[in-house]
C-alpha positions in Angstrom: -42.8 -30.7 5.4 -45.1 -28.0 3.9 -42.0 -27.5 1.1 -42.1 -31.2 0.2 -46.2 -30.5 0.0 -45.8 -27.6 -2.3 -43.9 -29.7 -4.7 -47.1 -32.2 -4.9 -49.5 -30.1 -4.9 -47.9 -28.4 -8.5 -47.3 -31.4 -9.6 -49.2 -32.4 -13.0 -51.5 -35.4 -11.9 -49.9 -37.8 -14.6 -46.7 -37.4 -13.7 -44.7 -40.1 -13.3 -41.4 -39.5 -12.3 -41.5 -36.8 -9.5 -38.4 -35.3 -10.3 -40.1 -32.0 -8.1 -39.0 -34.0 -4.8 -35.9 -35.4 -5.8 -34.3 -31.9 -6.8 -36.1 -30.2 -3.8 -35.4 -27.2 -5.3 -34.8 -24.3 -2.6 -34.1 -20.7 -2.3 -32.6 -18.9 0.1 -33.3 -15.4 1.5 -31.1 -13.3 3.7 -32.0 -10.2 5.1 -35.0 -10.3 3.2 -32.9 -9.8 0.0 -32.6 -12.8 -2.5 -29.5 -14.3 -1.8 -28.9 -18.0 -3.9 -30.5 -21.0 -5.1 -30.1 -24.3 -4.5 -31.3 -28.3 -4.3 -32.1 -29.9 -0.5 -34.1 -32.9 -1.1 -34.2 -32.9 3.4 -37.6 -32.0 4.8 -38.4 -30.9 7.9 -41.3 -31.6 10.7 -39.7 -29.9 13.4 -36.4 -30.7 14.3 -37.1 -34.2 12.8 -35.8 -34.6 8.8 -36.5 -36.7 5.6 -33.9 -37.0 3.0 -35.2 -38.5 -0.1 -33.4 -40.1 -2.8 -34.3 -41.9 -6.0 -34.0 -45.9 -5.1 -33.0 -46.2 -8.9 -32.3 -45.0 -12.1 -35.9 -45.9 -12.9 -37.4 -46.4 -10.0 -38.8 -42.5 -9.8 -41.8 -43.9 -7.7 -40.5 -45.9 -5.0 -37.9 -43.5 -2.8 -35.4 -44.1 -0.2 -36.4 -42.2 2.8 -33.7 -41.6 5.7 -35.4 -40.3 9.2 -32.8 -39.0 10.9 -34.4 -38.3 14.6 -32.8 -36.0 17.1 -31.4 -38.4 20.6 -32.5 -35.8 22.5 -35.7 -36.0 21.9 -35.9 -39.9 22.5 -33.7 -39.1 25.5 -36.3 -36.6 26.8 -39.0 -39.1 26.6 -37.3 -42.1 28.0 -37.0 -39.2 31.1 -40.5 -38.2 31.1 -40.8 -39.6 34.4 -43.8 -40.8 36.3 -46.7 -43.5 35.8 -47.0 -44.4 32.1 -50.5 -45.8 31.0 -52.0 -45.9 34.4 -49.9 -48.6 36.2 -51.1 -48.0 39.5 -54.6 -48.2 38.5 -53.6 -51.7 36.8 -52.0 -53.0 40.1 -55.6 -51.9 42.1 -57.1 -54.1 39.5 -55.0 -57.0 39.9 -55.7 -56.5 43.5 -59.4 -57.8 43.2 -61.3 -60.5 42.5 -62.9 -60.7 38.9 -66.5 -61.0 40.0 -66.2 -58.0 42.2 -69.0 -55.7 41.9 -67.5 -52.8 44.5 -64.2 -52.9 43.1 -62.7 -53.0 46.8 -60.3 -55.6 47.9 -59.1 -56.8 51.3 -55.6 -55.6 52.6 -55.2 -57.4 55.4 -57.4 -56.6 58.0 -59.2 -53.7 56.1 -60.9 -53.6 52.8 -59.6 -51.0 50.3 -61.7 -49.3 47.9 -60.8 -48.3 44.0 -61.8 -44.9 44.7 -59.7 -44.3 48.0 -56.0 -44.6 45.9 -53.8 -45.5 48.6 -50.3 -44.8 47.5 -47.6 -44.9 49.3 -44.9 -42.4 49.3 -41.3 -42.5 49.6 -39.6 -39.5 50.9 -35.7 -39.1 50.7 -34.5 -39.1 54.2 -37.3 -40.6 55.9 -37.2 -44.1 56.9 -41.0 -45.1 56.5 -42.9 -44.1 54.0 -45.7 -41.7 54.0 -49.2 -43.5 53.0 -51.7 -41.0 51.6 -54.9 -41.0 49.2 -54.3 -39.9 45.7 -56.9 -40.8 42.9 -55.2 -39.1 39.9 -53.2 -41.3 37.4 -51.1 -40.4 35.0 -50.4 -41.3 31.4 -47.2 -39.4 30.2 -48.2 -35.6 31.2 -52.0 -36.4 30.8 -53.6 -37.1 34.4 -57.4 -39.0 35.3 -59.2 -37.7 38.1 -61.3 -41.0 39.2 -63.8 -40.2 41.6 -67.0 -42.5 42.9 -69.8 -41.3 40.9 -72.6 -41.8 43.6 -73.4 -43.1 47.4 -74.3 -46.8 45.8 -72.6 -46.1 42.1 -69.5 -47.6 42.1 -69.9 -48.9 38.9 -70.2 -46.1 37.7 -67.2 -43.5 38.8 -66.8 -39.8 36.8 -63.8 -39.8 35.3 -61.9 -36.2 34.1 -59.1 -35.6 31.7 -56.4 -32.9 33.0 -55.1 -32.7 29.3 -52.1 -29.9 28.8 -53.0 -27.6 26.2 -49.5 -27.7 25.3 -49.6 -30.8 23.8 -52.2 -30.0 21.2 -52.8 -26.5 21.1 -49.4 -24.7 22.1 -50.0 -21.4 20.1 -53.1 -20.7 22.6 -51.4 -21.0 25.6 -50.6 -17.5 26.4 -54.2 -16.7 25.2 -55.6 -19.0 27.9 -53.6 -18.5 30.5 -54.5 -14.0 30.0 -57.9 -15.6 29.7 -58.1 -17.5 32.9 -56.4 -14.8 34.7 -58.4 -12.2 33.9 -61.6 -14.6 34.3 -60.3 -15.4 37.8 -60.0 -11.1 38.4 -63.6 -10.9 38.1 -63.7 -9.9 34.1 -66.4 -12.0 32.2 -65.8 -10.3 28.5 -63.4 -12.8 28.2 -65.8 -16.0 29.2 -66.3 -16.2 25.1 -63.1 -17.6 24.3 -62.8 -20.0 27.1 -66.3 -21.2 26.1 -65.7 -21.2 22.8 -62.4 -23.1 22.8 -63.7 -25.7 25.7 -66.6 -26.6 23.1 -64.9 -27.2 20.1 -62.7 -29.7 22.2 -65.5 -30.9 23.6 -67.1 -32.1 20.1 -63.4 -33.3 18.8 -62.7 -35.6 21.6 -66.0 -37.3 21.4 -65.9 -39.9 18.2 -62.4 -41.0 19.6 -64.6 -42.4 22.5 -67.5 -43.6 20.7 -65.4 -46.2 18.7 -64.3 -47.5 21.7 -67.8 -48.1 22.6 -68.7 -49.2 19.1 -66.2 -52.3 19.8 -67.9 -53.0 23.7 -71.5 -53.0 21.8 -73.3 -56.1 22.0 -77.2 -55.1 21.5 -77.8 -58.8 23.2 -76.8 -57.0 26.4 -77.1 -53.9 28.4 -74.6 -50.8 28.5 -74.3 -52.5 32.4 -72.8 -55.4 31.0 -71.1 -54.1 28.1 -69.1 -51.3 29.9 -69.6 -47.8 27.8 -68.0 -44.4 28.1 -70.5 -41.6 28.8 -69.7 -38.2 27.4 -71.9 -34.9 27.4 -73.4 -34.5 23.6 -74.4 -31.0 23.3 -76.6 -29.5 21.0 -75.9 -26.3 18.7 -75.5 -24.2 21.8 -72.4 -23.1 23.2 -72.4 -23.0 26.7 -70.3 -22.8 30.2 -70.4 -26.8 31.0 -68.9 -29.2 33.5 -68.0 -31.7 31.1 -65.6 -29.5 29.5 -63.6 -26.2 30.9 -60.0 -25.3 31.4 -58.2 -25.0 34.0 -54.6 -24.6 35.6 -53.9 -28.3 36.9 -51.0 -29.4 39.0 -48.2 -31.4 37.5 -46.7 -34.7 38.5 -44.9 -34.9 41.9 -43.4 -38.3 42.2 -41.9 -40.8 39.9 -43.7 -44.5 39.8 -42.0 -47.2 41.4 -44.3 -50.0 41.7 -47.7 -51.0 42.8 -49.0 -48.3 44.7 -45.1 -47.4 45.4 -43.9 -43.9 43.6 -41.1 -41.6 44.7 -41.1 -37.4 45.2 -39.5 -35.8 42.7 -36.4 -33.6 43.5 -37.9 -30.0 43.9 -35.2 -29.3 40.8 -37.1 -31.5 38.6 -40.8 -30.4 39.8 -42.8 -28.3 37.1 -45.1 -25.6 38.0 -49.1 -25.8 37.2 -49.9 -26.2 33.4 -53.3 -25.2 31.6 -55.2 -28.1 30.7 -58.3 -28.8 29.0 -60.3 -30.7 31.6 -62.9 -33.1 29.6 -65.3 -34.8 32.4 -67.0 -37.8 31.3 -68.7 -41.0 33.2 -67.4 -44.7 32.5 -69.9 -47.3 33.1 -68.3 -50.2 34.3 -68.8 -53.7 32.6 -70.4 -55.8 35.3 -68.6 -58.5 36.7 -65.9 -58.4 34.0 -62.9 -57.2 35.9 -60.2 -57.8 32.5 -62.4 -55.6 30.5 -62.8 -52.7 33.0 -59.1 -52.3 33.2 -58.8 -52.4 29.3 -61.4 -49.7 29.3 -59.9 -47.8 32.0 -55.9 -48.2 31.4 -55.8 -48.9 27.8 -58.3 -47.6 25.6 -59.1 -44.4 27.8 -55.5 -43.1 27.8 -55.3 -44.4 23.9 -58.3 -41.8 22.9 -57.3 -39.4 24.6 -53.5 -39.5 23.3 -55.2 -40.2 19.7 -57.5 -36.9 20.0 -53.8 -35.0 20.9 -52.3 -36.6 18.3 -54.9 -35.6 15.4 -56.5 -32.3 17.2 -57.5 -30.1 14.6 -55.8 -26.7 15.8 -56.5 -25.2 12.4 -60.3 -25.7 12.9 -60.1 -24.5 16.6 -58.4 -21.0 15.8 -61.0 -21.0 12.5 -64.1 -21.2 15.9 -62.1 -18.4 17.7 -62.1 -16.6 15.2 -65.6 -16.7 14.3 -66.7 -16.5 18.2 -64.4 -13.4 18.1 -66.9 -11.8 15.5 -69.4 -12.6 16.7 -68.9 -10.7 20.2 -67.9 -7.8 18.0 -71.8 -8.0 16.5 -73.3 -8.4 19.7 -70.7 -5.3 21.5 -72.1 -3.4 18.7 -76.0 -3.9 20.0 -74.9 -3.3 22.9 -73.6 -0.7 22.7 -75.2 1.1 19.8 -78.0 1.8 22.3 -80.7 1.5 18.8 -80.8 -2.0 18.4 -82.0 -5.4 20.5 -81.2 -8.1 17.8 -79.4 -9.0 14.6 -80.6 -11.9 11.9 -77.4 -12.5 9.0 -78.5 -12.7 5.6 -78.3 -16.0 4.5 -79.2 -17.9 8.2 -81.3 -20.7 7.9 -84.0 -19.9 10.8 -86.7 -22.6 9.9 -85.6 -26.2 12.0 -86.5 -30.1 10.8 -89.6 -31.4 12.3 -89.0 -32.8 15.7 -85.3 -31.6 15.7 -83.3 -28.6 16.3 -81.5 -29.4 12.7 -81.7 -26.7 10.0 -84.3 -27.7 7.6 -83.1 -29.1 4.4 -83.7 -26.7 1.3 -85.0 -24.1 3.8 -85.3 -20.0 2.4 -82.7 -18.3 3.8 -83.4 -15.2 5.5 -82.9 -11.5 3.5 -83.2 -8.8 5.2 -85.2 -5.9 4.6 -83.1 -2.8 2.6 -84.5 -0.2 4.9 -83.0 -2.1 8.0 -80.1 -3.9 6.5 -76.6 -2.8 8.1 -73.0 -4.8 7.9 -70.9 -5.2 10.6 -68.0 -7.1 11.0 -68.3 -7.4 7.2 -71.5 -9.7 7.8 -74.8 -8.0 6.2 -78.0 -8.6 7.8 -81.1 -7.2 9.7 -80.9 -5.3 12.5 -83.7 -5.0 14.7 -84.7 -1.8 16.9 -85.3 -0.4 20.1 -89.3 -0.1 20.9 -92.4 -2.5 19.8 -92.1 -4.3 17.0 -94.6 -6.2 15.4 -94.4 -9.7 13.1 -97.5 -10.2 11.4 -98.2 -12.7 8.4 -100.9 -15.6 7.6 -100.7 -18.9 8.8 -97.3 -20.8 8.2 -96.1 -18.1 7.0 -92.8 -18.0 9.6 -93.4 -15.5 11.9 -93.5 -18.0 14.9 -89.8 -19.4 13.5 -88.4 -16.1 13.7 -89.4 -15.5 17.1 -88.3 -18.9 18.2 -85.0 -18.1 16.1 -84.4 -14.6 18.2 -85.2 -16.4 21.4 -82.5 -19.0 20.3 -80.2 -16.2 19.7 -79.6 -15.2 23.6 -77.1 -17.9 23.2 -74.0 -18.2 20.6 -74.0 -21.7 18.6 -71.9 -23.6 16.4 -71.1 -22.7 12.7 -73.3 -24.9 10.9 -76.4 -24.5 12.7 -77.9 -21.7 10.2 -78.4 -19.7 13.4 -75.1 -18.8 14.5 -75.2 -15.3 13.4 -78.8 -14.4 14.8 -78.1 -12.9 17.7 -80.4 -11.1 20.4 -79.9 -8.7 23.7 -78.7 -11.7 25.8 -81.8 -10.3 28.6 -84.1 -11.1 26.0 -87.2 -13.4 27.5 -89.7 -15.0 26.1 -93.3 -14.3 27.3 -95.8 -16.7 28.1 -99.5 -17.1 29.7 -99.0 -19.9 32.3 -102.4 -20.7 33.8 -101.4 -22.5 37.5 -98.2 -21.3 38.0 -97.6 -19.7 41.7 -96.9 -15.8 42.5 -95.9 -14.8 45.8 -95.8 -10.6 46.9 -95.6 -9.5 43.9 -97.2 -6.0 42.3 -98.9 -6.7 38.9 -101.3 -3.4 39.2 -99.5 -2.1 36.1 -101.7 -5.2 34.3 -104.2 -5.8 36.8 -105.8 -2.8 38.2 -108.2 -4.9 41.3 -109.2 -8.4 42.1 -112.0 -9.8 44.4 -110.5 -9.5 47.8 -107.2 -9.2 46.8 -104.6 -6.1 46.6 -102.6 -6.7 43.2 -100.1 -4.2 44.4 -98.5 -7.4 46.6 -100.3 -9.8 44.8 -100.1 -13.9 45.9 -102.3 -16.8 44.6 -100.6 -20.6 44.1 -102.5 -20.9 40.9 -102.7 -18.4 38.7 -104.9 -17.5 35.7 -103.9 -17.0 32.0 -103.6 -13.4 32.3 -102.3 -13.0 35.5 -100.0 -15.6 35.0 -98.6 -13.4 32.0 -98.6 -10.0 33.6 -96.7 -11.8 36.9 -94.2 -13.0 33.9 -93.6 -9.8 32.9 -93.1 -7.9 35.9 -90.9 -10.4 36.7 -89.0 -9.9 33.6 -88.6 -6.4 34.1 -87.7 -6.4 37.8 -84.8 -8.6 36.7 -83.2 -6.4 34.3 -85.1 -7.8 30.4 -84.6 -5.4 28.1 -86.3 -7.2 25.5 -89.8 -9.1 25.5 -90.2 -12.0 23.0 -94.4 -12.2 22.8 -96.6 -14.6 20.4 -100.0 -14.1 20.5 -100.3 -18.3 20.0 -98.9 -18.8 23.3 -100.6 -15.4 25.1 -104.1 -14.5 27.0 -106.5 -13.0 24.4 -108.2 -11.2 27.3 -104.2 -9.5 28.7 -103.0 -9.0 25.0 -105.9 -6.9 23.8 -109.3 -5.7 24.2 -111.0 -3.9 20.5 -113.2 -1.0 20.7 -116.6 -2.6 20.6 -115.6 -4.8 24.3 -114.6 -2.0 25.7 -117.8 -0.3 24.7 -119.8 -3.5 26.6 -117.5 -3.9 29.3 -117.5 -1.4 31.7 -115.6 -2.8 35.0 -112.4 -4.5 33.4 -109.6 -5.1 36.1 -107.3 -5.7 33.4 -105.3 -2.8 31.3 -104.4 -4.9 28.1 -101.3 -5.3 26.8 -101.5 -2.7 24.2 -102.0 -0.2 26.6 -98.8 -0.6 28.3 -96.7 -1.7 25.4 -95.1 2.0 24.5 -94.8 2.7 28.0 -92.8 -0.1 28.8 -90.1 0.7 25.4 -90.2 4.0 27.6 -88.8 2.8 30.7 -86.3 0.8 28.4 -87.8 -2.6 27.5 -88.3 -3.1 24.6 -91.1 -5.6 22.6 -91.0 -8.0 19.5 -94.8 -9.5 19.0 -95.7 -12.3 16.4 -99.8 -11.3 15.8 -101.6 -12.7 13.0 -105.1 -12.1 14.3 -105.5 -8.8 15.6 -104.9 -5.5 14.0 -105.0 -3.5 17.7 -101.2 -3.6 17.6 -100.7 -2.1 14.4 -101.6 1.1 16.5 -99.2 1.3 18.9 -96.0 -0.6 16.4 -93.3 1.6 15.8 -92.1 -1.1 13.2 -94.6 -3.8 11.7 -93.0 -6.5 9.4 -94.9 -9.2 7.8 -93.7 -12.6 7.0 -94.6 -14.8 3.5 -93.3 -18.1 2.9 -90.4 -17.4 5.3 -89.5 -13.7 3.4 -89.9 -10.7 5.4 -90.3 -7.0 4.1 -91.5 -3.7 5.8 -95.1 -2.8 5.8 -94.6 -0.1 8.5 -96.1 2.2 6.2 -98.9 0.0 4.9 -100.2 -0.6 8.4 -99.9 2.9 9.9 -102.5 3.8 6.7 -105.0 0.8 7.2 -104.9 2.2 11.3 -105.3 5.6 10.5 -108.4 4.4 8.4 -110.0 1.6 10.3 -108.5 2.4 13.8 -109.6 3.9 16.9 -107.4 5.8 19.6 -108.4 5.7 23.1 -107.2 7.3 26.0 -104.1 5.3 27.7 -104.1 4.9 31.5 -101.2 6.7 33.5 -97.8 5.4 34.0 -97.1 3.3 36.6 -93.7 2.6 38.8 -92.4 -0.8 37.5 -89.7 -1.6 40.1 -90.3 -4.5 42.8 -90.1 -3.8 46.5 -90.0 -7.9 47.9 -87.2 -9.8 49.6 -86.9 -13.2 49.8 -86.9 -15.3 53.2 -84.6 -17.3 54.0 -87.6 -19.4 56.0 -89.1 -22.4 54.3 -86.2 -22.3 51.7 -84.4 -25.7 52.4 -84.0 -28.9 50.3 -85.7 -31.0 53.2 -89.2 -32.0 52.6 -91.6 -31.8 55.7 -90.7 -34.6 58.4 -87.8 -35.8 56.2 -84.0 -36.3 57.3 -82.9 -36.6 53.7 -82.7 -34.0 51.0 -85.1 -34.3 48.0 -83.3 -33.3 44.7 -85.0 -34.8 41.6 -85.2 -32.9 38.0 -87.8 -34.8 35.8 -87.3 -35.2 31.7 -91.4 -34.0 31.5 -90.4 -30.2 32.9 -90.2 -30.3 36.7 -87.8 -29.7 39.8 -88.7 -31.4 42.3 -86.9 -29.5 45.6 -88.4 -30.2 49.2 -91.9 -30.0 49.2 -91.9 -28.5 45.8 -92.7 -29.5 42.4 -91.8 -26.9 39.9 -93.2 -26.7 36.5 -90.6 -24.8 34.6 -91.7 -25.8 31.0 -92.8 -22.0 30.9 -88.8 -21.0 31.4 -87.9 -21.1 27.9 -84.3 -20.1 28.8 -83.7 -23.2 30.6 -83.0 -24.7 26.9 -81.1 -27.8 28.2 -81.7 -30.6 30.1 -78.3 -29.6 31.6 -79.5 -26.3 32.3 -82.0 -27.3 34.4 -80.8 -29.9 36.2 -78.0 -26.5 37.0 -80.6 -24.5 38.0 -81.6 -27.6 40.6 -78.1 -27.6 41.9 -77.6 -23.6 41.9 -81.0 -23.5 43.9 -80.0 -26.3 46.5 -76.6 -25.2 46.8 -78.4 -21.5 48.2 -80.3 -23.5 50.5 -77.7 -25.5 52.1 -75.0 -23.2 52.2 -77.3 -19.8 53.8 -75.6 -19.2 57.3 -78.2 -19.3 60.6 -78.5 -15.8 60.7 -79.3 -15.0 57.7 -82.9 -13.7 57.5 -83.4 -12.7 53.8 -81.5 -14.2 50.6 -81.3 -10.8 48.7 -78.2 -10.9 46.7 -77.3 -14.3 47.4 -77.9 -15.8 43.9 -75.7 -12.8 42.5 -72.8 -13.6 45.0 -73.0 -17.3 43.9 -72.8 -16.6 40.3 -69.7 -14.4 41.3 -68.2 -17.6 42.5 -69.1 -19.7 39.8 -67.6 -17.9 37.1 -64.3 -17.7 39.2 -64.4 -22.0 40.2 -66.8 -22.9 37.4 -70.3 -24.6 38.0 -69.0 -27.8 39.5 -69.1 -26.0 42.8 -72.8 -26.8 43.0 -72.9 -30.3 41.9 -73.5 -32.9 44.9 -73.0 -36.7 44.2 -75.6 -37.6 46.9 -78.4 -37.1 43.9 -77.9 -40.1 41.5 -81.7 -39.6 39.9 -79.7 -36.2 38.6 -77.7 -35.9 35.5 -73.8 -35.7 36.1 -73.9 -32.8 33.6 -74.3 -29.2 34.3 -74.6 -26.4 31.7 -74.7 -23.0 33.7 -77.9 -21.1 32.9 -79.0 -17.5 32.9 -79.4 -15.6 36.3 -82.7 -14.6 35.6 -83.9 -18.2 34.8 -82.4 -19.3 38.1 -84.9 -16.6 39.6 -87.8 -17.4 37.5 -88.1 -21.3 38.8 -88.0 -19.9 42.5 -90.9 -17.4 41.9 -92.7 -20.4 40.7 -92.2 -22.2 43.9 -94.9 -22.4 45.8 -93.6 -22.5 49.5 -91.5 -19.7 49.2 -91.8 -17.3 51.3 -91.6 -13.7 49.6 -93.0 -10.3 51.4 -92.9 -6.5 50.4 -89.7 -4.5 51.9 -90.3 -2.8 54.8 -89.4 1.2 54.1 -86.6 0.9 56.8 -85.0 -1.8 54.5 -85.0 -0.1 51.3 -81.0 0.2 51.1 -80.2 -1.2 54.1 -79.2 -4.9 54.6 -81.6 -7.1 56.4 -78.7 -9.6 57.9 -78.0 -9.8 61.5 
């Protein structure tokens, strides 16, 4: 139709008699050479026309319209074989009682369950069918996967859509497919564009299912009673998720019959696995109001989901590919530039609404700074280099929000949230003092030269202090491959950051080498620093770059504050460089789910910043990369899933959390969920490797001891 839309779109907006569409002026081309012109008021959608014709001499705005549609195409519908709209599931339903709170019903002697999905198959040639278990139902080529959500929940089952790409997307196909393939090879360069696509879709199919819910509401009565769909709502981040991923699904097998009857198809009509987008979601299940459950489950489910294929946006899903595509490109080119650790786009709103992770309304957007502007990918903004860099400014000035804005930029988000073209090393961490947080065998004497009757090159204590807390955080970062430290002083310990001339001129026995004195040492070994000071000037010393923020504009005062240190500062002699590797292995002893004198595993992640794991009760609200709720309750599952699965001999767990995230990228991070935890969220967003480790150093069982030299590269495993 895009001819027949050419005509109205040139139309003047008075007209009145549409003469355009009636003539349907055409030309022809052959060979590329103008061949003829002619009239053709037919128009086209496919292989489907439109003829229109004036319905009389004056009647130039009311057309005849003949649709003349293809029998082919209603012949291959009426032969789309299979379940249409669910009918099995209807038949359970029917089935049970309409008070029933386990949705099981009694089949003679035995009670069948919802979630067990007898069918029964007929085989040609066989005399007796074959009975069998099969919980996926189909709605034309869409399938549901209905599974039991929890041991005691089955009111509440988890529910995923095994939608073909084909059907709404069939330009990306190919792309997908090379995607998946090469994902399932090992290659994770192309993760982006599975991400990418999985979270758009994600966000489209979402209002389709909230007006379902908008007709259950009654705000008289409970979600419990009212039945509600239950869909993931991310924020700005785009993330590897659960609740949306694609994945090659098996087609259809058999052709419906009746009740739980169906038929195998003839091997001649069987198709082979298709790529579909996979959208996992939980229903909660009206209680006691059997009629309504099945509308929710065999009508209005399969209805949103056919009305998101029917309206999917594919021109706004290739428009997010595209962007996602340039924004690798930016972050390939810090990578591989080997000078820079971050990039801020002109224009990028950085400060957020109060209480919200919302761009701020009439915010300054950020300009970079001419001496470090660069354009890449045709975007111009600030680049950030390799070394210490300092942010300085007055109070409120912004400094904080562009810290928080860089730490934000480890992860890609969604056009829209004025951050999606800041964009940092993705080992970037966020430094913090973390007074009471446990350290187990672990050498801070780069920070912390002696204790009282303590050796801090294997260094234990299960509450920490301020500074030791943040040189254990550090040492930490570096043993697990952070090329970038994000530090504000708000958040640090005075006494680790820095100590000024006239201190060290009092204090004569200081265990702790400040921050400052390690700073350049640590750009030289490859890890680099952004700082946010605004009250001491003992970095401007050792800052190979020092910006400074005012009312959310930043400009280059390098120069400025290498003058005011040559005037006003003091050198002093640095200590010697230090090894900043870690020789400890972790045990696989002590590291188990199962609390002490407990049969039962103990799995719990709390809303106020803990894991609860065992015996343990983890305060992660130091772990800024766990940015989610989903994320954490991920890294919950990841940690249990290392503690269940470690075979009997295995002594040490070195390497093990690297071999799982191997696997996970291959099946996705459904491999570590468990149903048996319903206090959990369904939802899993798959975190960082290093934030995995960082919430098991903080547990406070673990057992954690320095290498033996016989082990250094050789494997501990019997």
């Amino acid at each position: 139709m895009q001819r027949l839309s050419y005509f109205l779109h040139n139309m003047d907006r008075c007209e009145e008699h549409y003469y355009a569409i009636y003539a349907g002026s055409i030309v022809f081309f052959s060979n590329g050479d103008l061949s003829y012109s002619d009239e053709d008021p037919l128009y086209w959608q496919d292989d489907i026309s439109y003829q229109i014709d004036q319905s009389g001499r004056s009647h130039d705005d009311r057309p005849d319209i003949l649709v003349r549609i293809p029998v082919r195409r209603l012949l291959r519908n009426r032969a789309d074989k299979g379940e249409t709209a669910l009918k099995r599931l209807k038949w359970y339903f029917t089935r049970m009682e309409n008070d029933t709170e386990t949705y099981s019903w009694r089949e003679g002697t035995k009670r069948e369950e919802l979630y067990n999905a007898r069918i029964s198959i007929e085989i040609p040639g066989h005399d007796f069918p074959e009975e069998n278990s099969d919980n996926t139902y189909w709605s034309g080529k869409t399938s549901f996967v209905l599974e039991k959500g929890g041991r005691d929940q089955n009111d509440l089952p988890t529910v995923t859509a095994q939608i073909p790409v084909s059907g709404f997307a069939p330009s990306l196909v190919p792309a997908l497919e090379a995607a998946k393939e090469r994902q399932n090879a090992g290659e994770t360069d192309i993760h982006d564009l599975l991400r990418t696509a999985a979270d758009y879709c994600l966000r489209q199919i979402a209002p389709y299912f909230d007006r379902c819910n908008a007709a259950y509401y009654n705000r008289a009565r409970p979600d419990k009673e009212n039945g509600k769909f239950l869909l993931h709502r991310p924020d700005a981040k785009i993330l590897t998720r659960n609740a949306a991923f694609f994945a090659k699904c098996p087609t259809r097998e058999y052709e419906y019959i009746s009740g739980c009857k169906v038929k195998l198809l003839p091997d001649t009509e069987m198709t082979p696995p298709e790529m579909c987008l996979c959208i996992r979601m939980q229903v909660q299940l009206p209680f006691h109001k059997l009629k309504r459950t099945q509308t929710m489950l065999c009508r209005d489910m399969p209805e949103a989901v056919a009305q998101f294929v029917a309206e999917f946006d594919l021109c706004g899903l290739e428009s997010a590919l595209t962007f996602a595509e340039k924004r690798q490109r930016i972050r390939a080119r810090l990578r591989e530039s080997g000078e820079y650790i971050a990039f801020i786009a002109d224009g990028s709103i950085l400060p957020r609404e109060k209480d919200s992770e919302l761009p701020m309304r009439d915010a300054v957007p950020f300009v970079s700074t001419p001496g470090d502007a660069v354009e890449w990918e045709g975007v111009r903004g600030m680049a950030f280099r390799r070394g210490v860099t300092v942010i300085t400014g007055g109070g409120y000035s912004g400094k904080s929000t562009v810290l928080d804005a860089l730490s934000a930029g480890i992860y890609d988000h969604i056009p829209g949230d004025g951050r999606e073209l800041v964009l940092t090393d993705d080992t970037a961490t966020e430094i913090f003092a973390e007074d009471g947080r446990a350290v187990s065998h672990l050498n801070i004497s780069p920070f912390i030269r002696w204790i009282p009757g303590g050796d801090t090159t294997d260094f234990s204590t299960p509450h920490a202090s301020g500074s030791t807390s943040q040189a254990a955080n550090i040492m930490e970062a570096v043993d697990c491959g952070a090329r970038v430290l994000l530090i504000d002083e708000d958040r640090s310990a005075t006494n680790f950051m820095i100590r000024d001339r006239m201190m060290k001129k009092l204090i004569h026995h200081e265990p702790i080498t400040p921050f400052t004195d390690r700073v350049n040492e640590l750009a030289r070994h490859g890890v680099s620093t952004i700082l946010v000071i605004g009250g001491s000037g003992e970095y401007l010393g050792v800052a190979d770059r020092v910006y400074r923020m005012d009312e959310y504009r930043i400009s280059d005062v390098t120069t400025e504050a290498q003058a005011i240190w040559d005037t006003d500062g003091t050198k002093t002699a640095l200590p010697g460089e230090v090894a900043w590797s870690q020789d400890r292995t972790l045990l696989a002893d002590g590291f188990t789910s199962y609390p002490t004198h407990s049969t039962g595993e103990r799995l719990i992640v709390s809303d106020m910043g803990f894991l609860c794991i065992g015996n343990e009760n983890i305060d992660i609200r130091a772990i800024p990369g766990l940015a989610t709720p989903e994320m954490q309750n991920a890294a919950a599952f990841l940690i249990r899933y290392l503690m269940v699965t470690r075979k009997p001999t295995q002594n040490t767990l070195d390497g093990a959390l690297d071999e799982l995230y191997h696997r996970v990228e291959v099946e996705g991070i459904e491999l570590c969920y468990s149903k048996l935890f319903t206090d959990c969220s369904r939802f899993l967003d798959l975190p960082r490797p290093a934030d995995v480790k960082a919430v098991i150093h903080r547990m406070r069982e673990i057992q954690l001891r320095k290498k033996h030299p016989a082990e250094n590269g050789a494997s501990t495993e019997k």
